[in-house]
C-alpha positions in Angstrom: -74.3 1.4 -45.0 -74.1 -1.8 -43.2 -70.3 -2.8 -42.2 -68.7 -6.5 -43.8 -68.8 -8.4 -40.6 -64.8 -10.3 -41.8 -63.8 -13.7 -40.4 -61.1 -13.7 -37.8 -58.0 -14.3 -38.6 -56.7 -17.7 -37.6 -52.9 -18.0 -35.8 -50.6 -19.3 -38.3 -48.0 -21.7 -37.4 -44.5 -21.7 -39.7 -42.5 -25.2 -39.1 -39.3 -25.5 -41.0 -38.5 -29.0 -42.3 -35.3 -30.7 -41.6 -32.8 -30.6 -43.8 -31.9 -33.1 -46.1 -29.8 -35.9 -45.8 -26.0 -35.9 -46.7 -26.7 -39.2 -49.0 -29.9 -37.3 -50.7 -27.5 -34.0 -51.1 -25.1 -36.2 -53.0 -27.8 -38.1 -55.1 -29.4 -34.8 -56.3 -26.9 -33.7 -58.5 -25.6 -36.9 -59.2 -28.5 -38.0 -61.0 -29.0 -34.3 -62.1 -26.0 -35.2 -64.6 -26.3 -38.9 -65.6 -30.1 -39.6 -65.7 -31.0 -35.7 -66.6 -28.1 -35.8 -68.8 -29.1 -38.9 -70.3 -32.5 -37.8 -71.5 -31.2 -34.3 -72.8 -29.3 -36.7 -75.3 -32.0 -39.4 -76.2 -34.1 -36.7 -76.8 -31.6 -35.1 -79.6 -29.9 -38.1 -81.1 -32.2 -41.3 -79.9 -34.9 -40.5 -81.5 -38.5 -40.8 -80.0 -38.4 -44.6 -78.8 -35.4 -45.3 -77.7 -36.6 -42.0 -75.4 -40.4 -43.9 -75.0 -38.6 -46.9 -73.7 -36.5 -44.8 -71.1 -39.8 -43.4 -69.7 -41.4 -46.8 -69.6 -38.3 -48.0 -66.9 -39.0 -45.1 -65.0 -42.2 -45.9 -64.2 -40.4 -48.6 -62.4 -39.6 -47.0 -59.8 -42.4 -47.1 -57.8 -42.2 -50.9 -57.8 -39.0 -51.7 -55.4 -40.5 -48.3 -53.3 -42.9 -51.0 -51.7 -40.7 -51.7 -49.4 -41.1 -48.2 -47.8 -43.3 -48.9 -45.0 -45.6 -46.3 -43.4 -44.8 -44.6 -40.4 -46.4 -46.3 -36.9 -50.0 -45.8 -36.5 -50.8 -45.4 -40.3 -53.8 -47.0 -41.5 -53.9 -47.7 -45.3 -57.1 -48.4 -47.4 -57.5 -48.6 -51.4 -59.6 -46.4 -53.2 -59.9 -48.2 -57.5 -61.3 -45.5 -59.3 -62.7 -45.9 -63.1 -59.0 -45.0 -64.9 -56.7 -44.8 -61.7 -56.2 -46.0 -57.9 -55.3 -44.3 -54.6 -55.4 -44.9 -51.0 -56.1 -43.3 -48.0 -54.0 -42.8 -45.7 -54.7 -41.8 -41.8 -53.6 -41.7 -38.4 -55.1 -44.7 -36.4 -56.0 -41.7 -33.7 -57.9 -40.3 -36.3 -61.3 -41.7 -37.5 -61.7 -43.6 -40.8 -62.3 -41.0 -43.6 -64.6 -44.0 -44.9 -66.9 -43.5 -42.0 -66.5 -39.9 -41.1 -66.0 -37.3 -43.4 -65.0 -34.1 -41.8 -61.8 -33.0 -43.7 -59.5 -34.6 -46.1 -55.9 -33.7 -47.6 -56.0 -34.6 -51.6 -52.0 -35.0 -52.6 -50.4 -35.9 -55.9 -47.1 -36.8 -55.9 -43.9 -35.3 -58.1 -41.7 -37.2 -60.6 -42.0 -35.3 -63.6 -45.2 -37.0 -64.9 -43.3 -40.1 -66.0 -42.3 -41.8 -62.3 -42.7 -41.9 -59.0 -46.2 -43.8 -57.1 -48.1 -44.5 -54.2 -45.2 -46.0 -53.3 -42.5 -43.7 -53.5 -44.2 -40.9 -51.5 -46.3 -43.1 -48.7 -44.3 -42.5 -46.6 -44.2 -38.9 -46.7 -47.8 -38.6 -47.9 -48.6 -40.1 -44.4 -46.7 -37.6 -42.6 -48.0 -34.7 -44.1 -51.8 -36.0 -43.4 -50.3 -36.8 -39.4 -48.9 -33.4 -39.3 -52.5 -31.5 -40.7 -54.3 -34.0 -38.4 -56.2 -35.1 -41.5 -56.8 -38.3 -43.7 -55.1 -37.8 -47.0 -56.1 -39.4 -49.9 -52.6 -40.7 -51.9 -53.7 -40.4 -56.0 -51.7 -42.5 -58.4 -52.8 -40.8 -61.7 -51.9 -41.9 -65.1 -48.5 -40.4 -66.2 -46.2 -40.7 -69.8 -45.9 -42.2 -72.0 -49.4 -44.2 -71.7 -51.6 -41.3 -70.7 -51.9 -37.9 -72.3 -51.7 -34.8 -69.8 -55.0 -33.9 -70.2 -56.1 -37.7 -68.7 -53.9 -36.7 -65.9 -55.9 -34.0 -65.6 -58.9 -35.6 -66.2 -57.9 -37.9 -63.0 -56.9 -35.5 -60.8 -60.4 -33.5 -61.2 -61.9 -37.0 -61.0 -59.9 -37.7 -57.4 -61.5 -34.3 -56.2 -65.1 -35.1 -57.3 -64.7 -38.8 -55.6 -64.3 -36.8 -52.5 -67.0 -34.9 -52.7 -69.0 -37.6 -54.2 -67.9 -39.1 -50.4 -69.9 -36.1 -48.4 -66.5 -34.2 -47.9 -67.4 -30.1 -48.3 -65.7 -28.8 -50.3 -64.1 -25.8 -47.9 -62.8 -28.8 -45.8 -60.6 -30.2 -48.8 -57.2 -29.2 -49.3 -55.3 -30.0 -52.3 -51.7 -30.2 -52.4 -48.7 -31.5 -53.9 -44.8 -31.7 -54.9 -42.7 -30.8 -57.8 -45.0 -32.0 -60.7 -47.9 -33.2 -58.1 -47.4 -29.5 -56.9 -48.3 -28.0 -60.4 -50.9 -30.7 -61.1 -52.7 -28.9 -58.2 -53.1 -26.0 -59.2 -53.8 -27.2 -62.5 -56.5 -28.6 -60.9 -57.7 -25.2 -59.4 -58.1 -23.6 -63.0 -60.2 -26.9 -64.0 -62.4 -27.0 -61.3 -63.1 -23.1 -61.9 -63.7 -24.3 -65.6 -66.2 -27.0 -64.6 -68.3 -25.1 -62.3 -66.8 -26.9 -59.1 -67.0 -25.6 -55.7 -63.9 -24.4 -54.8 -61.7 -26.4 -52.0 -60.5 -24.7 -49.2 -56.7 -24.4 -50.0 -53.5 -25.1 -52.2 -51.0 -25.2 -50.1 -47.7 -25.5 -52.3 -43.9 -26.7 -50.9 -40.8 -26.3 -53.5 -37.2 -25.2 -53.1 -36.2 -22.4 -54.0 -32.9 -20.3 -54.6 -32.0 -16.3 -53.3 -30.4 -14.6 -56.5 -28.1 -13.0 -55.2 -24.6 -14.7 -54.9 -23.8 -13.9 -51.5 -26.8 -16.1 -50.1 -26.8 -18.8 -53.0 -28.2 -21.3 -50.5 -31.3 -23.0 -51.0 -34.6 -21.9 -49.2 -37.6 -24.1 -48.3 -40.4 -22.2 -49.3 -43.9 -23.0 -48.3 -46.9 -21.4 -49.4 -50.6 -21.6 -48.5 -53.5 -20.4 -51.0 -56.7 -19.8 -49.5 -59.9 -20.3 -51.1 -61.8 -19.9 -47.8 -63.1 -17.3 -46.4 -61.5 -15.1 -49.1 -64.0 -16.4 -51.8 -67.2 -14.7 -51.2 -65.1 -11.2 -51.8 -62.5 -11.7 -54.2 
């Protein structure tokens, strides 16, 4: 019986992000009880357009978020796909993803499928590809009320095939996301299983999370990395 010869196990580093700002403490459950408050009523007593108009000013959001500039060093390129855009974004010590494709971060950003842009999360988009020391590839996917779910879908699974389309492998991909972005992802995992896609090498997910007891009611940043590589060929 021949022995499984099994991949070392690499060193994994845990980094705990800073804590949030006292102005972002303040605005979370502030707008947890006027705007989220808000759209529990439209969607009772407003009736479906007055709600449809709501979710069209949200998708405003992303406009004044322009004004969020990059961090140092960020280079910034954009990618027009056939329904959707993105951009790459990369460290200028790294080497243009457009040139040189060794690994890639593929991120979709949160807001609930109704806000939020390549604006509102460069910034953070950028750091998280510094931090990986990899490009990441920003998607803006089509949201409500003008696209369907599924056409998200359908542009998120498009995003991943650009990419390999682009000579990435597919073990060197990593496919991530918050809040909504977050479960897009791993949406995505179950449709590229579906569509007879290679597998990419990792999901790596980042929410908040509460303890359910009441003597540590604090929240707890929770990060979490999936594997797809070098699990795969045995599970």
């Amino acid at each position: 019986m021949t022995a499984i010869a099994w991949p070392e196990a690499s060193p994994s580093i845990v980094e705990r992000s800073n804590s949030a700002s006292i102005g972002t403490r303040l605005a979370h459950p502030l707008l947890r009880g006027t705007v989220g408050l808000g759209l529990a009523v439209l969607t009772r007593i407003g009736g479906y357009s007055q709600l449809e108009q709501l979710l069209w000013l949200s998708r405003l959001i992303d406009l004044p978020a322009a004004a969020l500039v990059p961090p140092n060093g960020t280079e910034r390129r954009t990618v027009q796909l056939k329904n959707f855009r993105a951009e790459w974004l990369w460290h200028d010590e790294l080497a243009d993803p457009r040139q040189q494709q060794d690994s890639a971060l593929l991120y979709f950003h949160g807001g609930g499928y109704i806000g939020g842009g390549l604006n509102t999360h460069r910034r953070l988009v950028a750091k998280i590809g510094r931090a990986s020391w990899m490009p990441a590839l920003n998607v803006d996917y089509r949201q409500l009320p003008s696209a369907h779910f599924t056409e998200t879908l359908d542009d998120a699974v498009a995003s991943y095939e650009y990419l390999l389309e682009q000579g990435f492998r597919p073990e060197r991909i990593i496919v991530s996301g918050d809040s909504a972005g977050g479960g897009l992802a791993f949406r995505l995992a179950l449709a590229i299983r579906e569509r007879g896609l290679p597998m990419p090498g990792g999901f790596p997910r980042s929410h908040r999370g509460r303890t359910s007891t009441r003597r540590s009611a604090t929240p707890i940043p929770t990060d979490t990395a999936i594997p797809t590589y070098p699990l795969g060929p045995w599970i």
